[in-house]
N, C-alpha and C positions, 0 to 999 in steps of 0.2 A: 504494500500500500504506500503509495505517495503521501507525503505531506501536503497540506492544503498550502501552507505559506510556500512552498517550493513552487507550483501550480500559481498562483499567485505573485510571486515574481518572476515568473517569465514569461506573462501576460503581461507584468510591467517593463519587463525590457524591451518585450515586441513596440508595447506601445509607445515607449521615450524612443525607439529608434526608426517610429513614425514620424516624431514629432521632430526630430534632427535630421531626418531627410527632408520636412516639409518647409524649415528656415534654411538648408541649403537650396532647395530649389526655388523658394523666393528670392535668396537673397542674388538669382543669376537671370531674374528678374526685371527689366529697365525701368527705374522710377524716373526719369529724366534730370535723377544726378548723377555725376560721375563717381563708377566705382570700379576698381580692377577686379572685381568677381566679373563684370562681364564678359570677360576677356578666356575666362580657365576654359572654354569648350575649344579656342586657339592653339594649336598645335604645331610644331614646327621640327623641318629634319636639317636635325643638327648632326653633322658627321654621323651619318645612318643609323641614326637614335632619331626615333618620333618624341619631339620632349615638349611638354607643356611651355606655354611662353614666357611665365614668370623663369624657368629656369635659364632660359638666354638673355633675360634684361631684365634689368630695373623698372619696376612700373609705378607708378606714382600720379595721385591727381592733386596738380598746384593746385585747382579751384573747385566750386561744383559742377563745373560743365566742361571741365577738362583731363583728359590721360593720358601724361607722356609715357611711352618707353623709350628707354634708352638703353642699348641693345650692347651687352658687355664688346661686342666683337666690330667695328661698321661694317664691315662685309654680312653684318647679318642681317640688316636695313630691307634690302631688298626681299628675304627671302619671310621678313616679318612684314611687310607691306604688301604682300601679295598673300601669306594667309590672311589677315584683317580680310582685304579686300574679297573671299573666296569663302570666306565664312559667312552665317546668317546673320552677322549683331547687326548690322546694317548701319555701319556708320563709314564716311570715308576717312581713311588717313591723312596726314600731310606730313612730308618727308623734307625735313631743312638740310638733309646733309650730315644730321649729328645724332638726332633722335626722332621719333614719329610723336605726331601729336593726334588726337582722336577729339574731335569737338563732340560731346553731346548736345544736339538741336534738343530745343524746345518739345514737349508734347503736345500735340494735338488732341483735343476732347474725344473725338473718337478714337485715339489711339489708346486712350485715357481708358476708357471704357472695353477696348479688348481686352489690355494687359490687366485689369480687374476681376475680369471673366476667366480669363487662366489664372490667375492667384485664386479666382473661386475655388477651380475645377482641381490645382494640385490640393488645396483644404480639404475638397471634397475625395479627393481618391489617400491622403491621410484620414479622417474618419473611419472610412472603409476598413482599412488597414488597422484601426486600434478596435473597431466591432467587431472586425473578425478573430483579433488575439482575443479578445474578450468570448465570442463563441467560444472558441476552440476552447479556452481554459475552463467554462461549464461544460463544456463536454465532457473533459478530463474531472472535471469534479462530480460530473452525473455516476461515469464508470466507479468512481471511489464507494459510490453506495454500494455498490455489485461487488466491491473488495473489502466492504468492511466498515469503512463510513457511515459514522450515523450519520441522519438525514439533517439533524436541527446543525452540526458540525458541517453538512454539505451549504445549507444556506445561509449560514453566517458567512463561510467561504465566498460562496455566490456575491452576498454584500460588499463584501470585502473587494471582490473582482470588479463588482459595477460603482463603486465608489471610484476606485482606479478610473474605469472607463470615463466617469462623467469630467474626473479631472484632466482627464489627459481633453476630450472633446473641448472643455473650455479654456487650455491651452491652444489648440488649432485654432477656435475663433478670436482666441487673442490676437495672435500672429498675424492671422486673417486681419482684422480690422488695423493695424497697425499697418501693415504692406498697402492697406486698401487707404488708408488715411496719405500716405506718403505717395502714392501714386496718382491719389486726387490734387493734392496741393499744386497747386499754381506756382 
């Protein structure tokens, strides 16, 4: 027979590792300030290593609507302006010769309103993910009657699991409204 607490935290791990995939996926999210998480899906072959672009430069935002890189090597200028350009973030570069500069434009209200709608939809597919840890560990607490579990020790369990659940849910619509407030501002 399992332990209810064992059962029980790892329905809580499932679900804290909902809740840190759903601030990494927001945060590679564009609120129309500059941030060098835009940048991590940017990949670059460096002497026949695929490496992330933080590992070939410097990235850095002097403002809010600005990110330089500045690329340890300049021969690697080229080969980092041409992924920018090849990738989805949809921004253009501008190359002085020393480093690349990346302007974040403005957001447009309906642009506003998409990237709202995916900050909904990653919220909504974390949800998912802490309901279903949360099934699966009634589940595994239903079987424990069948091995031995009293039942009042099954549903205190159960509490205990949906108490998790409700906190971790009202962690996601934190997040959620937070991404959703930053995205709206003007």
């Amino acid at each position: 027979m399992i332990d209810s607490k064992v059962i029980s935290q790892a329905a809580e791990e499932a679900m804290q590792s909902a809740v840190v995939f759903l601030e990494d996926a927001l945060s590679h999210i564009r609120a129309g300030k500059a941030s060098v998480k835009l940048l991590d899906p940017i990949k670059i072959d460096y002497y026949g290593t695929v490496t992330p672009l933080s590992g070939v430069a410097t990235l850095t935002t002097p403002d809010a609507r600005t990110i330089q890189i500045q690329p340890w090597e300049k021969k690697m200028l080229a080969d980092i302006e041409r992924a920018i350009i090849n990738s989805n973030i949809g921004l253009a570069p501008s190359n002085n010769g020393e480093s690349i500069r990346l302007v974040i434009p403005p957001l447009t209200e309906e642009r506003r309103k998409e990237l709202t709608k995916q900050c909904k939809a990653e919220a909504e597919n974390a949800k998912v993910s802490i309901r279903n840890a949360r099934r699966d560990a009634i589940e595994k607490l239903k079987k424990q009657i069948k091995e031995g579990m009293s039942e009042d020790a099954e549903k205190d369990a159960e509490e205990n699991v949906q108490k998790i659940h409700d906190k971790y849910l009202k962690k996601i619509d934190d997040l959620y409204a937070i991404k959703e407030k930053e995205i709206m501002t003007v």
